[in-house]
TORKOL-4160 file (C-alpha; in steps of 0.2 Angstrom, whole numbers, padded with zeros to 4 digits, m for minus):
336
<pt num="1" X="m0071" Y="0110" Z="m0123"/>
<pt num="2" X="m0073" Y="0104" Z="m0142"/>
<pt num="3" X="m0070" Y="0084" Z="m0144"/>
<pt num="4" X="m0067" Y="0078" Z="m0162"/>
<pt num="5" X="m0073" Y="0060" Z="m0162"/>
<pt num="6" X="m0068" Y="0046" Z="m0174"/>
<pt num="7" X="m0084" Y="0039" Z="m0177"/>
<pt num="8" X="m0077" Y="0022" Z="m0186"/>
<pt num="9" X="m0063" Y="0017" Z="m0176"/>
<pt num="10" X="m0062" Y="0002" Z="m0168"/>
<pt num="11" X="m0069" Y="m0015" Z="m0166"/>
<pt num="12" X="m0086" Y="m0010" Z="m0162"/>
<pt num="13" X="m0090" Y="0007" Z="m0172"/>
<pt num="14" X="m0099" Y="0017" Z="m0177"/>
<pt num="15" X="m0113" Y="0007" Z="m0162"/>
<pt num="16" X="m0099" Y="0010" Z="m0147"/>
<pt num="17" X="m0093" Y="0026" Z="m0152"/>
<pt num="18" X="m0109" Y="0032" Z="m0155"/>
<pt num="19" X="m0115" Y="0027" Z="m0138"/>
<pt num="20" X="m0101" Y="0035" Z="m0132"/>
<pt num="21" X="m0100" Y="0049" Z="m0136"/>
<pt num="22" X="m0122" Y="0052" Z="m0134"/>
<pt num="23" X="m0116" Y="0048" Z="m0115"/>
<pt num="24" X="m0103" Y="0062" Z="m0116"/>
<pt num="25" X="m0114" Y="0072" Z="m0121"/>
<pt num="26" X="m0127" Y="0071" Z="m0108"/>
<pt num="27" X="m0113" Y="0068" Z="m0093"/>
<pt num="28" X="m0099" Y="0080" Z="m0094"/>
<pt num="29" X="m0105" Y="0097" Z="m0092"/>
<pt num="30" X="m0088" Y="0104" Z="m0098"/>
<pt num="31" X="m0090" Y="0095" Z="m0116"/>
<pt num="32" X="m0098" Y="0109" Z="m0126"/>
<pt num="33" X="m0097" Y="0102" Z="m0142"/>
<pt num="34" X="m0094" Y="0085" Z="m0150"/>
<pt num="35" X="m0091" Y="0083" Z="m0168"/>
<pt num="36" X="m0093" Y="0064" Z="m0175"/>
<pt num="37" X="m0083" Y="0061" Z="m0189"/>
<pt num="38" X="m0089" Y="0046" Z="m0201"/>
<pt num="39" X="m0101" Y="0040" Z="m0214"/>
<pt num="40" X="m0114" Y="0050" Z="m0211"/>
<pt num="41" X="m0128" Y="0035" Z="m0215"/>
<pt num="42" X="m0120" Y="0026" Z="m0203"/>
<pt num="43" X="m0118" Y="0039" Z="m0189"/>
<pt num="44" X="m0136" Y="0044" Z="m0191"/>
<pt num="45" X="m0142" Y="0026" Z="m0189"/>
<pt num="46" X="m0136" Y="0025" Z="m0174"/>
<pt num="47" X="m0143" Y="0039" Z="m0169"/>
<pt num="48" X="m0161" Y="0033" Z="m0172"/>
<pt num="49" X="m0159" Y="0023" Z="m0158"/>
<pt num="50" X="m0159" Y="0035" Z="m0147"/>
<pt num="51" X="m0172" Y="0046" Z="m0151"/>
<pt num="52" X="m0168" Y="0066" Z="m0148"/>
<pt num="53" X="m0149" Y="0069" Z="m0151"/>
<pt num="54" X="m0141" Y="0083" Z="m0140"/>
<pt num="55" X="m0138" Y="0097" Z="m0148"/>
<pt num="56" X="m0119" Y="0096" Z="m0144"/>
<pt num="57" X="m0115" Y="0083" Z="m0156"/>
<pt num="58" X="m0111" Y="0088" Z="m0173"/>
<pt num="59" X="m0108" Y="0074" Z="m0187"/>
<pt num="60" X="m0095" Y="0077" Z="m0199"/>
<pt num="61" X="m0094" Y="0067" Z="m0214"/>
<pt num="62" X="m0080" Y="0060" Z="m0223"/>
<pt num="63" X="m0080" Y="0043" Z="m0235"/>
<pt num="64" X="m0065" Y="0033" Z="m0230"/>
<pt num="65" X="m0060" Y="0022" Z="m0217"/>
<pt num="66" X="m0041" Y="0016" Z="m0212"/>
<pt num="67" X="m0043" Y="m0004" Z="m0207"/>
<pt num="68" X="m0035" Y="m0009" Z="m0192"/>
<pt num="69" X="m0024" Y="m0020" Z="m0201"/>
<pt num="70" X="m0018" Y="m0007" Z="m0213"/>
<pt num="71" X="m0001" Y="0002" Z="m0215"/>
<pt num="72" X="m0003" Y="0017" Z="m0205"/>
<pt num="73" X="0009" Y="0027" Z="m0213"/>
<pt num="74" X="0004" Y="0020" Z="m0231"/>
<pt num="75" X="m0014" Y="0022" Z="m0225"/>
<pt num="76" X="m0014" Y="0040" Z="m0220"/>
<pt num="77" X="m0006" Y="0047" Z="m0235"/>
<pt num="78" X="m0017" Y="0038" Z="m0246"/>
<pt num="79" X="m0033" Y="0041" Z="m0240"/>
<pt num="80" X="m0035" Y="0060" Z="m0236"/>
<pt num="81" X="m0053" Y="0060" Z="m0230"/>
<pt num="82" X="m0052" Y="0047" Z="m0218"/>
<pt num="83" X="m0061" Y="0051" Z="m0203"/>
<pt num="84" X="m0045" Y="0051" Z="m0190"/>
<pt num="85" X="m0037" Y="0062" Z="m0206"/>
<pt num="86" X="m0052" Y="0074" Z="m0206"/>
<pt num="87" X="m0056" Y="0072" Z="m0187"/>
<pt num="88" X="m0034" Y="0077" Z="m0183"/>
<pt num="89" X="m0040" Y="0093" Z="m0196"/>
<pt num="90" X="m0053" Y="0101" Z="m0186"/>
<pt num="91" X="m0041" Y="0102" Z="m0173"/>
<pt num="92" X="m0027" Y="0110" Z="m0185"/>
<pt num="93" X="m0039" Y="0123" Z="m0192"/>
<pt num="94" X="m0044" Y="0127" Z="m0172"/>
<pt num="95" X="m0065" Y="0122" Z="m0172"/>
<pt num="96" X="m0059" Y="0106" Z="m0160"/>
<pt num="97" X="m0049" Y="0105" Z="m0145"/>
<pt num="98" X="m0045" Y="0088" Z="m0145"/>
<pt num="99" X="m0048" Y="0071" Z="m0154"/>
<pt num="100" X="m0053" Y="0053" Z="m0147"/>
<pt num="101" X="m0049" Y="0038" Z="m0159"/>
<pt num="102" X="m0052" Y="0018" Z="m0156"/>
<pt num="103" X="m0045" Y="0014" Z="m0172"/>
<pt num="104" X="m0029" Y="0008" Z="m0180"/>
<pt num="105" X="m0015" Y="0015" Z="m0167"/>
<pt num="106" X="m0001" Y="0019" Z="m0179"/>
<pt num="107" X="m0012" Y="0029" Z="m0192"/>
<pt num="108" X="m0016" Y="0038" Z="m0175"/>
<pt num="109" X="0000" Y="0042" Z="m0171"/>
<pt num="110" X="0007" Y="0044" Z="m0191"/>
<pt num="111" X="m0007" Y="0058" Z="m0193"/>
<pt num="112" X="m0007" Y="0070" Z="m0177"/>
<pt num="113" X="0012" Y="0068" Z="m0181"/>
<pt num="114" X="0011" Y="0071" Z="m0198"/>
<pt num="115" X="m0005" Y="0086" Z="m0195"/>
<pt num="116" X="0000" Y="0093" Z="m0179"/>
<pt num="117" X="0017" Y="0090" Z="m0178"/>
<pt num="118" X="0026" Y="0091" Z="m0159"/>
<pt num="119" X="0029" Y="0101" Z="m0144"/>
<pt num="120" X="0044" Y="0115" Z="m0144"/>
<pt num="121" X="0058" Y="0104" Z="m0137"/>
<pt num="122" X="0048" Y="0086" Z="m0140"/>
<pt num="123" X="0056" Y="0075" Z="m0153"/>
<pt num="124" X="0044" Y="0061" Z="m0154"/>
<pt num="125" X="0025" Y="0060" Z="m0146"/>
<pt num="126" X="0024" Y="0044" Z="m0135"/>
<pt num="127" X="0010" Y="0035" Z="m0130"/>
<pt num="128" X="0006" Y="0035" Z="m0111"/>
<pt num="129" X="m0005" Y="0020" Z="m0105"/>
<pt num="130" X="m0012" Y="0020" Z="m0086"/>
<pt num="131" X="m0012" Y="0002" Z="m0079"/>
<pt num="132" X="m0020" Y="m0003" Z="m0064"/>
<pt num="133" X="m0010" Y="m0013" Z="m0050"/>
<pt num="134" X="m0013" Y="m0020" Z="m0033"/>
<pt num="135" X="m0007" Y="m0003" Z="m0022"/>
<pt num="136" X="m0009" Y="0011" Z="m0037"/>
<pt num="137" X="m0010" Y="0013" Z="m0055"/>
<pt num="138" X="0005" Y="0016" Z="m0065"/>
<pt num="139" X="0011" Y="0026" Z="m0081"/>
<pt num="140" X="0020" Y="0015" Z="m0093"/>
<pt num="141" X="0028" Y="0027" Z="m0108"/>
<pt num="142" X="0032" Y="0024" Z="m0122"/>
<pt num="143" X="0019" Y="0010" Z="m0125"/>
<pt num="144" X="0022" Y="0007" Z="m0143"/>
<pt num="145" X="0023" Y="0025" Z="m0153"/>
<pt num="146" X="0043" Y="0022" Z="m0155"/>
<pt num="147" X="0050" Y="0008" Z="m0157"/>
<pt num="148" X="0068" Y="0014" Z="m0161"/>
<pt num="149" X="0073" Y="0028" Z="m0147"/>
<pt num="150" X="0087" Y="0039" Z="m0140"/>
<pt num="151" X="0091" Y="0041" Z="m0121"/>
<pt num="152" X="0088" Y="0062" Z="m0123"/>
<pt num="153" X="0071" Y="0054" Z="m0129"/>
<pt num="154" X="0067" Y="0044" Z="m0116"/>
<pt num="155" X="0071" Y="0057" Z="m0104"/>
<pt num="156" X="0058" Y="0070" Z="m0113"/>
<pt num="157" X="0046" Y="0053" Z="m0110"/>
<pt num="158" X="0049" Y="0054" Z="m0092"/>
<pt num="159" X="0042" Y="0074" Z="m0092"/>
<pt num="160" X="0030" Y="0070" Z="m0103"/>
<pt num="161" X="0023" Y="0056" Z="m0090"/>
<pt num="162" X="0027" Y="0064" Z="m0076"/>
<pt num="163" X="0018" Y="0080" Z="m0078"/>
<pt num="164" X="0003" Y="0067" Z="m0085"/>
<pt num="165" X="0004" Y="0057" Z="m0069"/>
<pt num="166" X="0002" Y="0075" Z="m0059"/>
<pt num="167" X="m0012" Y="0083" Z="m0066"/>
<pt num="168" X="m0023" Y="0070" Z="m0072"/>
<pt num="169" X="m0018" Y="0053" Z="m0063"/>
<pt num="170" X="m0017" Y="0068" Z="m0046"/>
<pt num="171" X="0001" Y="0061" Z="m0040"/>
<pt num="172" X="0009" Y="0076" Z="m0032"/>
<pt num="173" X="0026" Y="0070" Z="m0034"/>
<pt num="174" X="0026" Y="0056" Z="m0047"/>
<pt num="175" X="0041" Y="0045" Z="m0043"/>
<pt num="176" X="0048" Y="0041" Z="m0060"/>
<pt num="177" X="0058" Y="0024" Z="m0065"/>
<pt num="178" X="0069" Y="0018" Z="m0078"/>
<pt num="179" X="0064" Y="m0001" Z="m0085"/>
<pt num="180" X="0080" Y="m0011" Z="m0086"/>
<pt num="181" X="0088" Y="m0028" Z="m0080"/>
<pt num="182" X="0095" Y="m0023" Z="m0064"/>
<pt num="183" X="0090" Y="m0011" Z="m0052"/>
<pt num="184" X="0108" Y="m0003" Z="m0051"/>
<pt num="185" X="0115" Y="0010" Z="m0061"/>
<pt num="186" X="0126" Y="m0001" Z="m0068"/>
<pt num="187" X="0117" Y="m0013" Z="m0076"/>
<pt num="188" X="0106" Y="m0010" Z="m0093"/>
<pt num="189" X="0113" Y="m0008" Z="m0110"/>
<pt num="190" X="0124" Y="0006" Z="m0115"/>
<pt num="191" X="0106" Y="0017" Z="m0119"/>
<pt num="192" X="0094" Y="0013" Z="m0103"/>
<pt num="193" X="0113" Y="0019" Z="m0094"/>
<pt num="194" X="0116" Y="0035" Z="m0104"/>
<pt num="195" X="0094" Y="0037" Z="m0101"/>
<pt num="196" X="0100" Y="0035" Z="m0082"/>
<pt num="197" X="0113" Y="0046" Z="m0082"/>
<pt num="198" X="0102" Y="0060" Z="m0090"/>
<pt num="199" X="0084" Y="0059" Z="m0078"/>
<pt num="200" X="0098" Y="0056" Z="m0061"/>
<pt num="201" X="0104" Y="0074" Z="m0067"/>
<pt num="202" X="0085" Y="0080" Z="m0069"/>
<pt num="203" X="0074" Y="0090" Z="m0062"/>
<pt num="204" X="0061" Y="0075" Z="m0061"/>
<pt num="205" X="0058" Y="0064" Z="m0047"/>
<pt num="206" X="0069" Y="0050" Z="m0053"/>
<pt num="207" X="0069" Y="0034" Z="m0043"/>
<pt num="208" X="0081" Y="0026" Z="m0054"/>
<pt num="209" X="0080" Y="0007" Z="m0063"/>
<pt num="210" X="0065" Y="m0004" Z="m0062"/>
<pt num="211" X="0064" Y="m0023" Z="m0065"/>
<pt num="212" X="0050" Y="m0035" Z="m0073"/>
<pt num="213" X="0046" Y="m0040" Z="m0059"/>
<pt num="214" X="0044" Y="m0021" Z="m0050"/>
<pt num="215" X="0028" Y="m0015" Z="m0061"/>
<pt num="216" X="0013" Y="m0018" Z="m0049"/>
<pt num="217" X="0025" Y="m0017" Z="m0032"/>
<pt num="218" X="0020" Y="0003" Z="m0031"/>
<pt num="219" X="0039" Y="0006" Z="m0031"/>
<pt num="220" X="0036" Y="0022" Z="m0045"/>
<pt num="221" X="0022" Y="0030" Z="m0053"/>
<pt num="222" X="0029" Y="0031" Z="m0072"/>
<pt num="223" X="0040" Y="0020" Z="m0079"/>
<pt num="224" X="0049" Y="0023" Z="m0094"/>
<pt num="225" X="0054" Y="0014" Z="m0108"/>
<pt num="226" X="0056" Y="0012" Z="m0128"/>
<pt num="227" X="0039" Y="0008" Z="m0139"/>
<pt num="228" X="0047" Y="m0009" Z="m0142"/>
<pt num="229" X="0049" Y="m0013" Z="m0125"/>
<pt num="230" X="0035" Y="m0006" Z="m0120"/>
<pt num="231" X="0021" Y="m0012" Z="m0132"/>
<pt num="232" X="0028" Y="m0029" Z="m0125"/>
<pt num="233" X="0026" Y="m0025" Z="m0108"/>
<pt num="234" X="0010" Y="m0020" Z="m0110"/>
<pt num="235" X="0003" Y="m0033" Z="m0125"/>
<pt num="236" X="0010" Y="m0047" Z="m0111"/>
<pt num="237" X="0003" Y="m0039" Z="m0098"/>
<pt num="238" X="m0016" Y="m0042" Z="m0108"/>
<pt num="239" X="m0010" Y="m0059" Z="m0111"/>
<pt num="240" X="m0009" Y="m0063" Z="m0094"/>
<pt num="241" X="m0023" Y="m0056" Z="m0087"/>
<pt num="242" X="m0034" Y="m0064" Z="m0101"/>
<pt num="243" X="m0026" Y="m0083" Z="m0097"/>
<pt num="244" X="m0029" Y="m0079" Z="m0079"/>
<pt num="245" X="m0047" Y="m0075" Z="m0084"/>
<pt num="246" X="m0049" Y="m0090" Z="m0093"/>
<pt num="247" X="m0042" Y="m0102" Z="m0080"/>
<pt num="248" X="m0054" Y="m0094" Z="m0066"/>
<pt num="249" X="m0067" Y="m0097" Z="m0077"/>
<pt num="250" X="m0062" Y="m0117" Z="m0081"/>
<pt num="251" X="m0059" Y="m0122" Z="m0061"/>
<pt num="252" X="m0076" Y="m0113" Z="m0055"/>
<pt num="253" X="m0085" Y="m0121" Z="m0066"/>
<pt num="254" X="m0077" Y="m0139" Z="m0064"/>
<pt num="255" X="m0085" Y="m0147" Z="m0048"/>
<pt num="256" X="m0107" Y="m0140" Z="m0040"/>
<pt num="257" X="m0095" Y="m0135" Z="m0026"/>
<pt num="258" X="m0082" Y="m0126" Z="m0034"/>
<pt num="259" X="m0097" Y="m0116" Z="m0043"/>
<pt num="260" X="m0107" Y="m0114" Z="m0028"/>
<pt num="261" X="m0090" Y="m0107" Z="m0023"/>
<pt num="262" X="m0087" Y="m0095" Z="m0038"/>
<pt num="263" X="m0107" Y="m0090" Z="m0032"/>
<pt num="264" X="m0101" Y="m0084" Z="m0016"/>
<pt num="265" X="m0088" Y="m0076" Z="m0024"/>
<pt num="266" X="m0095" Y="m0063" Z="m0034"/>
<pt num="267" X="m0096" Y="m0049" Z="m0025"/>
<pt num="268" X="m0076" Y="m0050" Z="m0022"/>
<pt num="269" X="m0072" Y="m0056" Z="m0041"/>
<pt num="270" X="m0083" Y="m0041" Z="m0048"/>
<pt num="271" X="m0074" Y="m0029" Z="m0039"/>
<pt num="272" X="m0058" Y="m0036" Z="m0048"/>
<pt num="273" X="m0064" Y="m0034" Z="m0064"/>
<pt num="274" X="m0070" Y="m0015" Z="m0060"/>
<pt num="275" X="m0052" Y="m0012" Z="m0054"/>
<pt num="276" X="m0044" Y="m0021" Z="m0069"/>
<pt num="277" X="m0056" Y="m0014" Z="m0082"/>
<pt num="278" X="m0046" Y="m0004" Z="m0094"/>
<pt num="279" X="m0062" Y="0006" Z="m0098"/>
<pt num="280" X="m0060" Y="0016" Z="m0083"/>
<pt num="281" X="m0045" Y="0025" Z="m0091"/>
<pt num="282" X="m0053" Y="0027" Z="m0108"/>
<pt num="283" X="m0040" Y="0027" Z="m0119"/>
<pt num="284" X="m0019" Y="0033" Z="m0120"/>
<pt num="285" X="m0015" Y="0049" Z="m0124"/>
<pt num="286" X="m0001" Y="0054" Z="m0136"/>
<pt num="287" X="0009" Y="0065" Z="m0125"/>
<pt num="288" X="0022" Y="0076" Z="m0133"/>
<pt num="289" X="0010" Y="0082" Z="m0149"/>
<pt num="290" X="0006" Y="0100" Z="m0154"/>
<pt num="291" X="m0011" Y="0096" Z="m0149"/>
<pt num="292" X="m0022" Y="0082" Z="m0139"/>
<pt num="293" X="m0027" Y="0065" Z="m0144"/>
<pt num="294" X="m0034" Y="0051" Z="m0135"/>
<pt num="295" X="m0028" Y="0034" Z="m0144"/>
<pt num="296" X="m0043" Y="0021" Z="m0138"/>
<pt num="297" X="m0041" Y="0004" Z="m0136"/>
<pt num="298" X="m0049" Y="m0005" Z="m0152"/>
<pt num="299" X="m0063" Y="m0014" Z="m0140"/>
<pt num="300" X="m0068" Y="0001" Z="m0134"/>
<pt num="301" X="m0087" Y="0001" Z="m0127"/>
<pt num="302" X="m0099" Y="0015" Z="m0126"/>
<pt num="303" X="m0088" Y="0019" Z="m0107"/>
<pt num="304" X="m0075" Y="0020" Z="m0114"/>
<pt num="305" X="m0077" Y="0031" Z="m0127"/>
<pt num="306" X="m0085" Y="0043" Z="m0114"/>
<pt num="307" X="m0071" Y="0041" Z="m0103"/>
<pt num="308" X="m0060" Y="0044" Z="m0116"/>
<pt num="309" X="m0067" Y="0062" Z="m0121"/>
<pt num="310" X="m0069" Y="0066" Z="m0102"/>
<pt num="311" X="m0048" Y="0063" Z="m0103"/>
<pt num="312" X="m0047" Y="0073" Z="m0116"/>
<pt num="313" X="m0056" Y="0087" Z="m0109"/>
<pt num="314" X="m0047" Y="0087" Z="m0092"/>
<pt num="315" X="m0030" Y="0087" Z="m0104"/>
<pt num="316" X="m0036" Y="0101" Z="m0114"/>
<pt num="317" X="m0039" Y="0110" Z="m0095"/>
<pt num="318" X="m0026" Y="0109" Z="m0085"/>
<pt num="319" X="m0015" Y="0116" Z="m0100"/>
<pt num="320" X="m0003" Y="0097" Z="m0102"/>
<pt num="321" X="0005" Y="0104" Z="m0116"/>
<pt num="322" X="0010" Y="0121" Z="m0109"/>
<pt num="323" X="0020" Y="0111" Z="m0094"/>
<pt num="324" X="0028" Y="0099" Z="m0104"/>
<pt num="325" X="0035" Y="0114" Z="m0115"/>
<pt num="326" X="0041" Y="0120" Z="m0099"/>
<pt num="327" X="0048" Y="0102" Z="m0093"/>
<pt num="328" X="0056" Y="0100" Z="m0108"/>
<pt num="329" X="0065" Y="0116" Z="m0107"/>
<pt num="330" X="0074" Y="0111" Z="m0092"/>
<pt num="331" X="0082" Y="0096" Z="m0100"/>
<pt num="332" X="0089" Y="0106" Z="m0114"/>
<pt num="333" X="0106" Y="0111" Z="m0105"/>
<pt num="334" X="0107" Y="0092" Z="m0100"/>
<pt num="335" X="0104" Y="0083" Z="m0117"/>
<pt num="336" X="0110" Y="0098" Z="m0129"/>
């Protein structure tokens, strides 16, 4: 597998994605060659830290940046030799396999749309984020690629996830629910019921609607929804976890006792945190693209980076695209 890295995206590059991608390198036997696309000064900085580079990673240079606060669309069409512009190329003219990016999310999504285009039958790419939860993970899709969405288009989201779920998550038959206010068929806005009407009629292993309050209850294994809803779901989500970390931290440290306590504790609240850390997962991939990308979360560290070019490898492997294609095919005479 050839993985196209974007050496400055993120919070933390080019030291995390560097580090990353050295680790990739010498862990995943069926990476067999990484290129890092940056600022070549900066790359190479990095690598002197390290001493004798594998001769799998290639650097690529290129002279722009997009900023994590920039227009993505803008962004992309104005700066043509940005390193997620010139990493998404070497996928187009075939000497990459896949990219991984930590950067700005949207000028992700805007270029592999814009460079790759999508899948036979695949209106619009969607972003699939793995989330941990109490019995199993979950898939939420779309997590923010499209905010304005049809029901035929949620209903290619639910393939897209459901074959993700199945050959890289390893559900055999990923249970597949609808996110709306009610769990009957009846409730939802005129969309999420025609979205209904379309996956009960599928081939997939629709479960029907899902609630708020469903997500971590291990009802389904992808849940589905627009990139508005979505990207909420999952911003609130970080929200709450991060307030929850905060007020642990505040009421163990209050009292000797409670600190003693927390002491105690460690073992069990460090195994929490390894179950919780989005790391793990390494990044979202952009499901429904003529082509693979792995979307980063903008703190990526040096695990996650190598995570994330692991999942991209394992995409590239068991042949995602090919079976979406397929999936997609047999909701043609239902949506057409």
């Amino acid at each position: 597998m050839r993985i196209a890295v974007d050496a400055m995206g993120g919070d933390y590059a080019p030291l995390e994605i560097v580090a990353g991608t050295i680790e990739a390198a010498r862990t995943l036997p069926n990476i067999s060659k990484l290129f890092l696309v940056g600022d070549e000064s900066a790359i190479r900085k990095e690598f002197a830290k390290y001493g004798e580079i594998s001769a799998k990673i290639e650097v690529r240079h290129c002279t722009e940046v997009i900023g994590m606060e920039e227009s993505p669309a803008n962004a992309v069409r104005r700066k043509k030799d940005s390193s997620i512009s010139r990493a998404l190329d070497l996928v187009k003219h075939g000497e990459a396999d896949a990219v991984f990016s930590a950067g700005n999310t949207g000028a992700a999504v805007a270029a592999t749309t814009l460079k790759l285009r999508t899948l036979e039958g695949v209106e619009r790419p969607a972003i699939a984020t793995v989330i941990p939860s109490p019995t199993k993970p979950f898939i939420l899709i779309d997590a923010g690629a499209n905010p304005d969405c049809s029901p035929r288009r949620l209903a290619q989201f639910a393939v897209m996830g459901s074959v993700y779920a199945r050959e890289i998550v390893g559900v055999a038959e990923p249970k597949i629910g609808l996110l709306s206010v009610g769990t009957e068929d009846s409730k939802g806005s005129g969309f999420t019921k025609e979205a209904f009407q379309i996956l009960e009629k599928s081939h997939l292993n629709f479960a029907g609607n899902v609630e708020g309050h469903d997500l971590f209850e291990g009802k389904v294994d992808v849940i589905v929804c627009d990139g508005f809803v979505g990207n909420v779901v999952l911003k609130s989500i970080e929200s709450v976890a991060h307030a929850m970390k905060v007020w642990l931290k505040e009421e163990f440290t209050r009292t000797p006792i409670r600190i003693l306590g927390a002491m105690l504790l460690r073992n069990a609240i460090g195994a929490i945190k390894k179950k919780s850390d989005p790391s793990t997962y390494g990044g979202a991939p952009l499901l429904g693209a003529n082509g693979v990308c792995i979307i980063g979360h903008g703190v990526s560290n040096a695990r996650a980076v190598c995570n994330g070019i692991r999942v991209a490898g394992e995409w590239v492997s068991h042949r995602l695209n090919e079976q979406i294609v397929e999936g997609c095919k047999k909701l043609e005479s239902i949506t057409a």
